[in-house]
C-alpha positions as CSV (number, residue, x, y, z in Angstrom):
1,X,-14.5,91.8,22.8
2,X,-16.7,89.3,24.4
3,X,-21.2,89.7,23.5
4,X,-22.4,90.9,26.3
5,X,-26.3,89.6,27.2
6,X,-27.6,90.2,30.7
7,X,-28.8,87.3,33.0
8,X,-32.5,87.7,32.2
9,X,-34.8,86.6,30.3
10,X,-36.2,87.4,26.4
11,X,-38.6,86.6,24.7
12,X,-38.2,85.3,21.3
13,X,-41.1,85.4,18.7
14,X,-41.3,83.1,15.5
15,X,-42.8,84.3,11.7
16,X,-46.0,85.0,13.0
17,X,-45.1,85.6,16.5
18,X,-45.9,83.3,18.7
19,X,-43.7,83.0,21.8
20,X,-41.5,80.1,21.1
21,X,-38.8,79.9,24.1
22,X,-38.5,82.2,27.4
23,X,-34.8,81.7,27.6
24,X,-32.2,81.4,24.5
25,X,-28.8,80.3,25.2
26,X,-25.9,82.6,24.3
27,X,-24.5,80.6,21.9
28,X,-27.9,80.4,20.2
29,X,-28.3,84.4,20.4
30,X,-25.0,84.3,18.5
31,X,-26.2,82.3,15.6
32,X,-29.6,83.9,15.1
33,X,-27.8,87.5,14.7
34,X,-24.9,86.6,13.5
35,X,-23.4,89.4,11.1
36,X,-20.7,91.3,9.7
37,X,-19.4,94.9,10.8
38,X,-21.6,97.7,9.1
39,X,-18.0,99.9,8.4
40,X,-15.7,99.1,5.5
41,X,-12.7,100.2,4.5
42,X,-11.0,103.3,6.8
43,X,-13.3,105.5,6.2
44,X,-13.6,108.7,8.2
45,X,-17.0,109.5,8.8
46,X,-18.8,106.2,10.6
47,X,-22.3,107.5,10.9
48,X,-24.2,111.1,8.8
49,X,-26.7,112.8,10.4
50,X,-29.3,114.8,8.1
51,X,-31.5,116.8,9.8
52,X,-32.0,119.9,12.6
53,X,-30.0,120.9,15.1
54,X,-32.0,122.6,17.8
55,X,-30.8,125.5,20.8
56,X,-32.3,124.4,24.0
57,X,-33.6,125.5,27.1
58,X,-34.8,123.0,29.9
59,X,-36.9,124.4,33.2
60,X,-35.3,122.4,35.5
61,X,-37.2,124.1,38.5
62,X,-39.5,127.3,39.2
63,X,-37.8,130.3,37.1
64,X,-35.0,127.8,36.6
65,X,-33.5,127.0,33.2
66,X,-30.9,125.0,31.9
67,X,-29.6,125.9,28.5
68,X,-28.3,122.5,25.9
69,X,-28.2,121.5,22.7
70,X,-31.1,119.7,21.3
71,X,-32.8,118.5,18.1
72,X,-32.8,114.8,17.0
73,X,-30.1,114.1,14.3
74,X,-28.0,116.3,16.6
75,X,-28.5,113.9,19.5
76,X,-28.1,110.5,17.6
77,X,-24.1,111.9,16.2
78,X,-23.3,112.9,20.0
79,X,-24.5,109.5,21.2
80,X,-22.7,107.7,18.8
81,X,-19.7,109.7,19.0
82,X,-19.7,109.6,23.1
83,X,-19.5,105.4,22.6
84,X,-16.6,106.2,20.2
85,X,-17.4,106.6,16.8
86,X,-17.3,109.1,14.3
87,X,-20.0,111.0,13.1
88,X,-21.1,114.2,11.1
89,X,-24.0,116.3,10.9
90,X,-25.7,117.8,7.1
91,X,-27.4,120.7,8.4
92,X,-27.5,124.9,8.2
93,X,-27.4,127.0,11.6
94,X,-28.1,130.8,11.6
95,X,-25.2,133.3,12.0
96,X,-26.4,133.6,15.4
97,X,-25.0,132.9,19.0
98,X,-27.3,129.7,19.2
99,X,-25.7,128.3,15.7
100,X,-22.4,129.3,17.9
101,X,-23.3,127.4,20.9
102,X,-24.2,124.7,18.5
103,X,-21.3,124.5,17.4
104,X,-18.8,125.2,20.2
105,X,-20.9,121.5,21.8
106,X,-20.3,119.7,18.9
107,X,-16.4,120.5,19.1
108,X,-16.0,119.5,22.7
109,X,-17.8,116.6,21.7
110,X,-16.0,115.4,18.8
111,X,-18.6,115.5,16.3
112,X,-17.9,117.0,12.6
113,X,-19.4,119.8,11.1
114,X,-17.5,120.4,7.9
115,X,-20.9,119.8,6.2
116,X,-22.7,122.1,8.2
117,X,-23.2,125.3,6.7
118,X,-23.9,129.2,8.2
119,X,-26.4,131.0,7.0
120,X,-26.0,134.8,6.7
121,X,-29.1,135.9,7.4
122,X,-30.6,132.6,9.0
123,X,-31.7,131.7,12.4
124,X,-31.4,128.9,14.2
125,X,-34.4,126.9,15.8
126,X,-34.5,126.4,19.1
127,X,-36.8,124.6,21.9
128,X,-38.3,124.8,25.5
129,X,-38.6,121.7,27.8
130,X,-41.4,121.7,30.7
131,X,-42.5,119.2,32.8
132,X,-45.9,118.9,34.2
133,X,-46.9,115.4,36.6
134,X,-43.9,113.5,35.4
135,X,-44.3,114.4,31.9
136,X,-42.0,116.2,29.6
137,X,-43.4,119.3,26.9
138,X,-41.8,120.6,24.1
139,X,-42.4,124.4,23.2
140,X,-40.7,124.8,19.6
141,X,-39.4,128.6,18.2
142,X,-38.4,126.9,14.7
143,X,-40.5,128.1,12.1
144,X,-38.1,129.4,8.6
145,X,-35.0,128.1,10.7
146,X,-31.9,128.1,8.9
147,X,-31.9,124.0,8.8
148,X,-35.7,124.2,7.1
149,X,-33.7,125.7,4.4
150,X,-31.6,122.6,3.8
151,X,-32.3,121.1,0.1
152,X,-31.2,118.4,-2.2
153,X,-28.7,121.0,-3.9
154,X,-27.0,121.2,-0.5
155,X,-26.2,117.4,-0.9
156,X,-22.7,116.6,-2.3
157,X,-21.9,113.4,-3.7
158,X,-18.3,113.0,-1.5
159,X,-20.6,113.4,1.6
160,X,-22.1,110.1,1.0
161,X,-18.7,108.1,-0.1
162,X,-17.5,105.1,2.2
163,X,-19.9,106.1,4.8
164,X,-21.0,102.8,6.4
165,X,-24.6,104.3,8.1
166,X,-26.7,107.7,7.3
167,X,-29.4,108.5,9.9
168,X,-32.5,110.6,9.0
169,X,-35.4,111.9,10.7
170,X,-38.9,112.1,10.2
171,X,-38.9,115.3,12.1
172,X,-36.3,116.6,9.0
173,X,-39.3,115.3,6.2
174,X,-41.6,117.7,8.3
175,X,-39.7,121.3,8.9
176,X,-40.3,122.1,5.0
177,X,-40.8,120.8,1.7
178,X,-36.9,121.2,0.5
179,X,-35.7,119.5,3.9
180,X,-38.0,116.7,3.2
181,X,-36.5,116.3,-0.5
182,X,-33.6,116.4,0.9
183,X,-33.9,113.0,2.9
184,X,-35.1,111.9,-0.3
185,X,-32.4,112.9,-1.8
186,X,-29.8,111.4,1.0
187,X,-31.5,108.1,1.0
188,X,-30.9,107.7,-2.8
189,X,-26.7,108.9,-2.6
190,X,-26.6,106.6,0.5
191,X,-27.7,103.8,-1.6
192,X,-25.8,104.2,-4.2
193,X,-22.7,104.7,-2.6
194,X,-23.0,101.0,-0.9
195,X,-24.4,102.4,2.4
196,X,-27.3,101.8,5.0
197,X,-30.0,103.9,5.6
198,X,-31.2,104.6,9.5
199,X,-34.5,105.8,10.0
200,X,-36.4,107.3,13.2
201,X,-40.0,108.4,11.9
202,X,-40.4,110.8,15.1
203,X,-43.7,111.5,14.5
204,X,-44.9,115.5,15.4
205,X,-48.2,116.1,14.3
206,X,-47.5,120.1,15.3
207,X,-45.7,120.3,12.1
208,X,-47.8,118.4,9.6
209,X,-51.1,116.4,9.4
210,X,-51.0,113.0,10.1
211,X,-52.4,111.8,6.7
212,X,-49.5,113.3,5.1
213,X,-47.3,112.2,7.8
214,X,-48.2,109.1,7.5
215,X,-48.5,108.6,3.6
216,X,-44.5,109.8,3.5
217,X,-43.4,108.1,6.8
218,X,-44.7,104.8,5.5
219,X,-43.2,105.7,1.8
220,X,-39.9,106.5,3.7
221,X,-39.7,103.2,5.6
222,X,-40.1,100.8,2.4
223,X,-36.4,102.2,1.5
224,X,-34.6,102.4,4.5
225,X,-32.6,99.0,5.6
226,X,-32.7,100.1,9.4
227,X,-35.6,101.5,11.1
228,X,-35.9,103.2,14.9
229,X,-39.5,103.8,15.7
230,X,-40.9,104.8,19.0
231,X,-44.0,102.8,20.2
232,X,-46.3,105.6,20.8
233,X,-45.8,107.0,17.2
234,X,-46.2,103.5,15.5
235,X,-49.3,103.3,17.5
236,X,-50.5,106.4,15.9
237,X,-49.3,105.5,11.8
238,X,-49.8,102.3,11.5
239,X,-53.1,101.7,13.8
240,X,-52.3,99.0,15.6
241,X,-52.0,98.3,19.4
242,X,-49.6,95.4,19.8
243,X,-45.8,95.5,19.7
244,X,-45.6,92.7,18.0
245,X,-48.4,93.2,15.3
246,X,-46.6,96.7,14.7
247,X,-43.0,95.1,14.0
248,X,-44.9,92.2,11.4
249,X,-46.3,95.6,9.7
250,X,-43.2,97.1,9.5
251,X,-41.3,94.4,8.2
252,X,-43.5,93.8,5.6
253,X,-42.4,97.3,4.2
254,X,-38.9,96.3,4.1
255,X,-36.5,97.2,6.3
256,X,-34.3,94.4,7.6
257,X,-33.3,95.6,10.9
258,X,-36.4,97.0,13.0
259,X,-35.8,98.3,17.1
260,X,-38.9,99.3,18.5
261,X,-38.3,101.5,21.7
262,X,-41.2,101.2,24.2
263,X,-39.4,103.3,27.0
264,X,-39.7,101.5,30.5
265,X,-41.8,98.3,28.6
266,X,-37.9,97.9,26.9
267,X,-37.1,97.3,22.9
268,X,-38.6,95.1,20.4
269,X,-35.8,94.2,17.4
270,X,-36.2,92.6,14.7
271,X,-33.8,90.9,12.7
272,X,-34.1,88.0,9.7
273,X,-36.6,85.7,11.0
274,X,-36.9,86.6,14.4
275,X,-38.4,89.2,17.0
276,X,-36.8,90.0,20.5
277,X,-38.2,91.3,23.5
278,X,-35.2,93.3,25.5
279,X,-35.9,94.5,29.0
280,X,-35.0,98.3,30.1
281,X,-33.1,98.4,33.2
282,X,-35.1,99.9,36.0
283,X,-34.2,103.5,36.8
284,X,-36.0,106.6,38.3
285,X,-36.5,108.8,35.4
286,X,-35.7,112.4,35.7
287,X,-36.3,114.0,32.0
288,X,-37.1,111.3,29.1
289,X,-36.2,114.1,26.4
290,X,-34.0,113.2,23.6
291,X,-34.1,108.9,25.6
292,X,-35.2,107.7,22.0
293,X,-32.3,109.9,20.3
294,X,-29.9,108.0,22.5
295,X,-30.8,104.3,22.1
296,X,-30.8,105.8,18.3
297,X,-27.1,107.0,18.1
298,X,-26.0,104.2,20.5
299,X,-27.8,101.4,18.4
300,X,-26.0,102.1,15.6
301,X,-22.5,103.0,17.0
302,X,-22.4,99.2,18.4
303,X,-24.0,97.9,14.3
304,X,-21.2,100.2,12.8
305,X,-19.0,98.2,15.7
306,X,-19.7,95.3,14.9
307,X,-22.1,93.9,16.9
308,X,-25.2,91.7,16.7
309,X,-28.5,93.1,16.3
310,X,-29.1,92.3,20.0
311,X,-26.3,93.6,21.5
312,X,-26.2,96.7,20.3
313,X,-30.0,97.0,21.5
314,X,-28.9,95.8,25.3
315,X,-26.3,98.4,25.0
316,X,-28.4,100.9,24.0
317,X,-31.2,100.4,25.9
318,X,-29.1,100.6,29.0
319,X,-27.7,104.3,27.2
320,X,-31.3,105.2,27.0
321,X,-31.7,104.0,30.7
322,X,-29.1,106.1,32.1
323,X,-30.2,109.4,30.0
324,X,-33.1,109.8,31.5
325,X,-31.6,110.8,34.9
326,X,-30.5,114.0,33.7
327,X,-32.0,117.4,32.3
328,X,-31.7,118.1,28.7
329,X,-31.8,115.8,25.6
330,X,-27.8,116.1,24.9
331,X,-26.2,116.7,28.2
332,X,-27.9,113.3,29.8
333,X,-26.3,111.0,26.8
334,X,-23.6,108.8,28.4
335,X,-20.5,107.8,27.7
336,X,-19.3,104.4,26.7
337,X,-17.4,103.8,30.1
338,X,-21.1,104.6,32.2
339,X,-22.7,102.2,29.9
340,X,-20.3,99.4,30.1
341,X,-20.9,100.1,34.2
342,X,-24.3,99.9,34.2
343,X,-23.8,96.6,32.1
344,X,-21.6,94.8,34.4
345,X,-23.2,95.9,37.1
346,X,-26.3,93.5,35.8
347,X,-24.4,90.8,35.8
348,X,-22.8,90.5,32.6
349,X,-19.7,91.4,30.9
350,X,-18.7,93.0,27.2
């Protein structure tokens, strides 16, 4: 199929990030991201997840509650697998009727959970969203929760064969100790099995200190190849106030593909020599819970797909978009058709 880039404008930064050019012809966009399809072979698993799934309960009005599925790594497979492609979740969930519900969602939805173990006597974690002037709040019921218990043991070599992208989760480094080896652990079978490594730090501060968050999130982020940070959070780790100044720092630690989400200011990616300013298509947001989860699992779905670093950010960012007009992190994600719509809508084609 056709690229696909809106008829607007982006901004285009040089090494040190100057603005060089307001408008970059199409042809020109091709050659600066130019680059092969992430997947190889036939394999059957496009995208891992490691991480937490989360129950969830949204207060969609007074003494009104919504129940979902939540909890980052859980978000990113359903977003990739509602624009087609195949993911998996690593995980435990508690012998409980929230690990059921859990699972039950991520049957309709098509995502696999052969690597996704119940725990006897485990519980699974679950969340409250509220909302308060616009804003959303997360209440968390997590602590001991069956996917804290995840460890490097858990991680089997085969999990990690022929898989083309494995997503992890700064929130997983955080839950416990043996969940945070276990990214360790993921990032090393991923590499040596010929993968890539996604990475969103999704920085909570309720479940660690920031020193330590930010002496492993920064440690993490020199051995990843892709990496999905929110603005806010970068703010926050690295110090620094400008987009721009935040991707330089970033890149300097290694990863080769960088998209920083900035919700309604758009993305900022980064890819070889170059840094591009994506705009977010205006929308009236409802609930921003799980918008960064989205662009995460949609990003990637259009890499493994693929397509150029820039695309799969335009496609993404209009994902994110239309997520945030719905309650709940997972039930708002939409599907490949209501993003193509949005798309064309803009002007553009795919």
């Amino acid at each position: 199929m056709a690229g696909y880039f809106p008829k607007h404008c982006f901004a285009v930064f040089g090494r040190h990030g100057d603005e060089r050019c307001s408008r970059v012809p199409r042809h020109r966009a091709q050659v600066l991201f130019a680059q092969q399809p992430l997947s190889t072979g036939m394999a059957k698993i496009d995208l891992i997840c490691v991480g937490e799934p989360l129950f969830e309960l949204s207060n969609v009005g007074p003494g009104q509650w919504q129940s979902g599925i939540g909890g980052d790594i859980s978000n990113v497979a359903v977003a990739a697998a509602r624009q087609g492609v195949r993911s998996a979740i690593v995980s435990f969930l508690g012998d409980d009727p929230f690990g059921s519900e859990i699972r039950n969602f991520w049957s309709m939805e098509g995502v696999n959970d052969d690597y996704v173990e119940t725990l006897p006597d485990g519980q699974t974690g679950l969340y409250l969203i509220t909302h308060d002037k616009g804003e959303h709040h997360f209440e968390y019921r997590r602590a001991g929760s069956a996917a804290s218990q995840l460890g490097p043991e858990h991680l089997r070599d085969a999990i990690f064969q022929n898989v083309p992208i494995v997503h992890l989760s700064g929130i997983s480094q955080a839950i416990s100790q043996t969940a945070r080896a276990a990214t360790e652990k993921a990032i090393e079978k991923t590499k040596l099995s010929g993968g890539r490594v996604s990475y969103d730090p999704n920085l909570r501060l309720k479940l660690w200190p920031l020193q330590q968050a930010r002496r492993v999130i920064l440690e993490t982020i020199k051995k990843v190849d892709i990496l999905l940070p929110g603005l806010d959070d970068s703010r926050v780790l690295t110090g620094l106030e400008q987009p721009v100044d935040i991707i330089r720092y970033y890149k300097d630690l290694g990863p080769s593909i960088i998209a920083l989400t900035m919700g309604e200011e758009g993305v900022l990616v980064s890819f070889q020599d170059e840094v591009r300013h994506i705009p977010a298509p205006k929308v009236e947001a409802v609930d921003a819970s799980g918008a960064g989860d989205c662009f995460d699992g949609t990003f990637l779905s259009q890499l493994i797909e693929g397509r150029t670093v820039s695309e799969a950010a335009i496609f993404a960012a209009s994902a994110a978009a239309l997520s945030v007009q719905g309650h709940g992190a997972a039930k708002s994600i939409p599907k490949r058709e209501a993003v193509l719509a949005l798309l064309q809508h803009a002007g553009g084609k795919m």
